[in-house]
N, C-alpha and C positions, 0 to 999 in steps of 0.2 A: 159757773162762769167759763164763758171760751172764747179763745181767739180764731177762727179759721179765717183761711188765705183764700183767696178766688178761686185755687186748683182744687179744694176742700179739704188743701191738709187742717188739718184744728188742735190746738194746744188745748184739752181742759182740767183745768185749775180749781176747780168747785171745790173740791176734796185736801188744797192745799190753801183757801184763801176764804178766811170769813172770821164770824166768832170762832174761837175757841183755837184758830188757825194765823196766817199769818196774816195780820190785819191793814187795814187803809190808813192805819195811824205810824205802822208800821212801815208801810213804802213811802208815804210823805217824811218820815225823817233821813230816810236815804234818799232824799231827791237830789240834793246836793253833789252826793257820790255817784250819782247814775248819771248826772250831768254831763260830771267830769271824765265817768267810761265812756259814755256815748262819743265824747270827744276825742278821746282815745282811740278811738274804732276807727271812727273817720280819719284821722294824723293814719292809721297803720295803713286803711285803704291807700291812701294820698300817695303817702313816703315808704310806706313797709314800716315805719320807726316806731319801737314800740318803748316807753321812757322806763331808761335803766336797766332793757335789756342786754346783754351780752353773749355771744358764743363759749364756748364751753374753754375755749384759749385766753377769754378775759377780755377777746376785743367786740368792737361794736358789730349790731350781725341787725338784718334788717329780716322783717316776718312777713313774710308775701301769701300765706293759704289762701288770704282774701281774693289775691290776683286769678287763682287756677278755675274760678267759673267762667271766668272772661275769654274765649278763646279771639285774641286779638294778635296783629305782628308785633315783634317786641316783647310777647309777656310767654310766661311757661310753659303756657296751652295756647299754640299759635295755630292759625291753617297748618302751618309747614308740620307742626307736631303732630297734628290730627293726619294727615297725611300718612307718616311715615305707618304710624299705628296701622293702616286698615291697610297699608302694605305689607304689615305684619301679620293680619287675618287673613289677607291673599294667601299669604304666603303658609301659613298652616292648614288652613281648610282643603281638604283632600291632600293633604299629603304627609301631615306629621299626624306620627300615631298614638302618642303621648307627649303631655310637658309637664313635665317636673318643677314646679314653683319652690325658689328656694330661696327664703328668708326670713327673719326673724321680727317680733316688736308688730312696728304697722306694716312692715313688708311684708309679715304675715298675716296678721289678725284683718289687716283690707282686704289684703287678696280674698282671703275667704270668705269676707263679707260676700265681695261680688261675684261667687264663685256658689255660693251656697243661692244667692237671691235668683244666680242666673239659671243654674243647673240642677241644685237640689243634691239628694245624698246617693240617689240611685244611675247617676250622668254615666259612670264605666260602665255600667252593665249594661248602658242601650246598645244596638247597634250604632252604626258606621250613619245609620241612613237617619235613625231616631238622633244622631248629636248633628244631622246635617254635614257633617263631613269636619266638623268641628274632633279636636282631639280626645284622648281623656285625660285626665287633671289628675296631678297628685302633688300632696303638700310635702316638700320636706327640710331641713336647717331649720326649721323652728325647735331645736332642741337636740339636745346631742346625746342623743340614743340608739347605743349599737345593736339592738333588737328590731325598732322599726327602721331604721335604715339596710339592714341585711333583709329583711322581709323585702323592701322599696327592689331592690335588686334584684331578690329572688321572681317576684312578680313579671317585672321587667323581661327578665332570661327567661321565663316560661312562656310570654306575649311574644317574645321573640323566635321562640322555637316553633309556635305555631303560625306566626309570619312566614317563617320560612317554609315548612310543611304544607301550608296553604294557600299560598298566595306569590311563595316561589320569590320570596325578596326578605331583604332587611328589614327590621323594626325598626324605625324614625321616629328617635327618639330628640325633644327637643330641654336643654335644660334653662332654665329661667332664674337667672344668678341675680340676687338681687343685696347691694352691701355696697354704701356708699364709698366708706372707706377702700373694701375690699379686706381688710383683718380682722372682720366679723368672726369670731371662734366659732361660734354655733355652727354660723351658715359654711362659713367657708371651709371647714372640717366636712362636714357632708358634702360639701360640692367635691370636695376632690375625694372621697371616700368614691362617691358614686360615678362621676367622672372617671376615673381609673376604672375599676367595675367593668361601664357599660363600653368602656372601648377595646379594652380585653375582650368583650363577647365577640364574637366574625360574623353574629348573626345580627348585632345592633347597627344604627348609623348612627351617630351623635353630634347632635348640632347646639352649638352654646349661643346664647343671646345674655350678655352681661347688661344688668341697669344698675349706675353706679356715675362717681362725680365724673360732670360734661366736662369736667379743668383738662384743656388737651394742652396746656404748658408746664402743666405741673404733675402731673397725671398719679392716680392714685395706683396704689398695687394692683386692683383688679380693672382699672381704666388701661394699665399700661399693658397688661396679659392679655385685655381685646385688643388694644394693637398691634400684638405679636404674634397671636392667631388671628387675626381677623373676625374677631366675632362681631355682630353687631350689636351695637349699642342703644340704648334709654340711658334717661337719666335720673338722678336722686338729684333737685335739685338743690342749691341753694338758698336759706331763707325761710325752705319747710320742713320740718321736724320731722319725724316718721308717724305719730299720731297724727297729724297731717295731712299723708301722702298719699292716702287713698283714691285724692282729685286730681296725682299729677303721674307723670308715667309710670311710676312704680304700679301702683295699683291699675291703671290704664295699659299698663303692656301685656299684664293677664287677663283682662276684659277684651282686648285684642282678640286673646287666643281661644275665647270662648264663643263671642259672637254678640258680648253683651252692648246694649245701647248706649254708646259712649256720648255723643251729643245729648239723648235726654237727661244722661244723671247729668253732666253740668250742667244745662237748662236748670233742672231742678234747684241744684245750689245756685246756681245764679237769681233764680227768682225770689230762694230763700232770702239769699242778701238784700237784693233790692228790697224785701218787707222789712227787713232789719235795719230800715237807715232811716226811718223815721224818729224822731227824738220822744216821741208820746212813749212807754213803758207798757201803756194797757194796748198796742199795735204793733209791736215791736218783740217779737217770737221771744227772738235768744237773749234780750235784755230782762222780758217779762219773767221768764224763764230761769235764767240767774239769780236776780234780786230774789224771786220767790225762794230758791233752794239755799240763800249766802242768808236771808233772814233765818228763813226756818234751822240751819244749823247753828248761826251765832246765836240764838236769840233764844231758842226754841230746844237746842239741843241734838237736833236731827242731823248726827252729821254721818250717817250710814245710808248710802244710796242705793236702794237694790232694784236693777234694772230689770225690767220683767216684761221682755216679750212674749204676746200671745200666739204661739206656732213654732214648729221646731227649727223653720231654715231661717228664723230672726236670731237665734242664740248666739250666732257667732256676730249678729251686731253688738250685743250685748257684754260678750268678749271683747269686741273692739272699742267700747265705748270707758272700760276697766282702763286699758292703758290710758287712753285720753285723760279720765279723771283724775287718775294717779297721779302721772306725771305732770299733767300741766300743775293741779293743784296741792299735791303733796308737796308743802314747803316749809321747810325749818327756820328759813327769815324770810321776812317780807323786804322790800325794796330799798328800803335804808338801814338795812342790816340788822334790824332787830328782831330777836328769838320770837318766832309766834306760832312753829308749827303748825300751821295750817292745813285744812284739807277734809275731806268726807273721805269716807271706805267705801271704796266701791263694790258692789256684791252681784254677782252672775244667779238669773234665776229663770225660769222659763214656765209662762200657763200652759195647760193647766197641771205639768209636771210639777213643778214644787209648791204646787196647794195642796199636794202631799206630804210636803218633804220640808218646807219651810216656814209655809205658813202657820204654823204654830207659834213660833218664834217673832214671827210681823204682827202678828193679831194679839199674841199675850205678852211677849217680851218687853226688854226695856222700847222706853218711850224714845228710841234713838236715830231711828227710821225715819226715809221719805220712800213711799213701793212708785217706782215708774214705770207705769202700762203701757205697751204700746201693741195698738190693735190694725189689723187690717178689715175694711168695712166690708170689702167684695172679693173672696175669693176665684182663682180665675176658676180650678177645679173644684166646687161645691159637692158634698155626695147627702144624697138625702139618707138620712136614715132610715131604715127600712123594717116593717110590722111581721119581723119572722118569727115572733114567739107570741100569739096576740094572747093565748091563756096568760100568761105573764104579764101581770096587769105593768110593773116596774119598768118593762121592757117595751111593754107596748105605749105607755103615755109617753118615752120619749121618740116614737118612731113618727115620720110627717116631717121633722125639724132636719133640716140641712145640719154638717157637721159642724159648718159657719157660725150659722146661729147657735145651738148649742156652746159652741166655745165662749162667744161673745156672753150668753147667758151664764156662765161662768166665773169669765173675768166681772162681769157687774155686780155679782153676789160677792165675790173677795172684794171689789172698791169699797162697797155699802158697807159689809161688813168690818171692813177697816175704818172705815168712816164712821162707823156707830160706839168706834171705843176710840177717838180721839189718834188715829194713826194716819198719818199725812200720806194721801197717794196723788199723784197726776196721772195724765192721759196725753202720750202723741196719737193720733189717732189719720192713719192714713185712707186715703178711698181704694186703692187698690196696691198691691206690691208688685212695683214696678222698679226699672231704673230712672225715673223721674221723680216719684215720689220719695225713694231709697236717698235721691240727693238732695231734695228739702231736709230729710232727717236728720240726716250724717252732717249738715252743712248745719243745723241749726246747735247740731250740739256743739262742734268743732267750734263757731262765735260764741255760744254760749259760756263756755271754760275762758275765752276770751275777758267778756265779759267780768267774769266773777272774779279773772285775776286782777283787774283794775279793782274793784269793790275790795277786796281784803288785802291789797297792796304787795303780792305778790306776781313773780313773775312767772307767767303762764306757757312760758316758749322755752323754759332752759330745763336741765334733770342730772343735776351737779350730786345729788343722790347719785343716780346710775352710775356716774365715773368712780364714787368711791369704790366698787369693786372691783370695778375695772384696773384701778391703779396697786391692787393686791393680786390680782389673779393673772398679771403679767409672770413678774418676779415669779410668784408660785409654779406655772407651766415649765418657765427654764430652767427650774429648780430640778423639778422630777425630771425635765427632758434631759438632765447632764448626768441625773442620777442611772441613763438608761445604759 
């Protein structure tokens, strides 16, 4: 069974829906409850209101994700925003020579989605003319580690002495602050670690672009510190959660600096949506999609999600796909307050790397699993394999086959075989890896979590978990810091 969409993205479900799997007797008893999501979807498109949501302070907070495909006046992704953005890729292309992305959650794990889909692993090493005059990229505040942050520095200072040795100028250096509040520990410890750093060198130039709350009357610590330098600003908006924010300028301001296709991935999620707003289930991606994974876990047991892209620059979708599941659906009460711990495990795994490494465990382990494939049909760089050992009988039958095919030949032998011992897999399956097709993806799961939190009456937008350590690890820092 499949679902594909005009573009040919296809949802298939064969391996998750039949005898022995989650059955038609099975969604016809949740028809009632998918009714009443579907109508939920629609109220949040409408209002943002999502029932019995709240902000993390207890007050009413409204969920706009839905809005950021729509680039319209008035909404979060306006002309005027689109705008400033490619003012922003003006503004680095030939002439900043690095930017430092610095954030945490989905400030980071997006960024790198679009970072990794744009550019790949090997983006620093090209030249000036190979990135098109684009910068080089480096991630850092995603963790508070004084080894790779002094490395981050050391590099920096060495790019810098050969700027100046050869080209007779500064390094422009651009840093990309990204913490809504601005008292992000992580991030904001690294930013002024490195910050201080790169302006110490004589041989750096440093240029800050903060993205962080738009409130210009109430202004946040690192909203009110670009006032005071002058940096310019993006926003964290209101309304989107950081699992979220991948479609609105957080993740947009570093797609900026890369060159990546910012109108096709919202296209993408915009078109995702519009197939999502039909009320049929068997045409309707991220609701088909839901109900399949909210049965197979309550009903079935399968409440271990391992996300499993085929190709190594998908993994960090796959990383970013972890928080999402987490936090929208890791919940200890549902909606009216009663204890139901809720939630699937989300599991990072990548073809055909861990059908070394884990596939033992999917195929014979407990029966706890759903494996989610996701394939690309048309590589843009294909390489054929090639008949350099023809004695070699092992070597030479698989020489002729693209590295494409090959893979794909892979991934189908783990679904079959998963399938032949009762272990539930799907398939996103895209025609080409693109910034188009990347926002169908990303935009069908982001509903999708939607979706499931209406089904098991939880709420999908808060992470009241997260703050409890937050409200220990204050007191604790001022603790040691008086003890200094």
């Amino acid at each position: 069974m499949s679902l594909k969409l005009k573009s040919g993205f296809a949802f298939d479900y064969d391996n998750l829906y039949g005898e022995g799997k989650v059955t038609e007797a099975d969604i016809k008893t949740l028809a009632d409850d998918l009714k009443k999501a579907h109508e939920a979807m629609k109220v949040m498109r409408e209002t943002g209101v999502i029932r019995e949501h709240l902000s993390k302070d207890g007050t009413p907070e409204k969920v706009l994700f839905s809005q950021l495909p729509y680039v319209e006046e008035g909404h979060l992704n306006s002309p005027a925003s689109l705008a400033r953005l490619k003012e922003l890729t003006e503004h680095v292309k030939g002439h900043t020579d690095a930017v430092v992305s610095l954030g945490i959650g989905g400030s980071f794990l997006g960024n790198k989605v679009l970072f990794d889909v744009e550019c790949g692993a090997y983006w620093n090493e090209k030249t000036e003319e190979e990135r098109q005059g684009f910068p080089k990229v480096y991630f850092s505040g995603n963790n508070i580690d004084p080894r790779a942050t002094s490395d981050l520095i050391r590099t920096l200072g060495n790019q810098a002495k050969t700027a100046q040795s050869h080209k007779k100028r500064k390094l422009r250096v651009l840093l990309l602050v990204i913490s809504k509040s601005g008292g992000t520990l992580d991030t904001m410890s690294n930013f002024m670690v490195v910050y201080k750093a790169l302006r110490e060198d004589a041989n750096i130039e440093v240029e800050v672009v903060a993205v962080t709350d738009p409130n210009e009357a109430q202004p946040t610590l690192l909203k009110k510190l670009a006032q005071e330098k002058g940096w310019k600003t993006f926003a964290v908006p209101d309304g989107v959660g950081g699992r979220f924010s991948i479609f609105s300028e957080v993740g947009l301001s570093l797609a900026a600096c890369i060159g990546f296709d910012i109108q096709a991935f919202l296209d993408g999620a915009k078109a995702m949506d519009e197939a999502c707003q039909t009320d049929d289930v068997r045409q309707n991606p991220a609701m088909l999609n839901a109900a399949l994974k909210f049965i197979a876990a309550e009903k079935y047991g399968r409440d271990i999600e391992v996300m499993m892209p085929y190709g190594d620059y998908l993994k960090s979708v796959s990383e970013w796909y972890i928080q999402l599941l987490a936090e929208s659906l890791g919940k200890q009460f549902n909606k009216e307050g009663a204890e139901v711990c809720y939630g699937r495990t989300p599991v990072v795994a990548v073809g055909t790397t861990d059908m070394h490494a884990q596939t033992q465990q999917h195929q014979e382990g407990k029966l706890n699993k759903i494996v989610q494939f996701i394939r690309i049909e048309k590589w843009a760089d294909d390489c054929v394999i090639p008949n350099e050992f023809p004695e070699v009988k092992k070597l030479a039958d698989i020489s002729g086959l693209t590295m494409g095919e090959a893979l794909e030949v892979a991934r189908r032998s783990n679904a079959d075989a998963l399938a032949s011992n009762q272990r539930f897999n799907a398939l996103f399956s895209l025609p080409e890896l693109n910034a188009y097709h990347l926002g169908e993806l990303l935009y069908l799961l982001a509903l999708s979590v939607a979706y499931e939190g209406e089904l098991a009456d939880v709420d999908a937008f808060n992470q009241p978990g997260v703050e409890s350590y937050k409200r220990i690890m204050g007191p604790m820092l001022q603790e040691l810091k008086a003890k200094k």
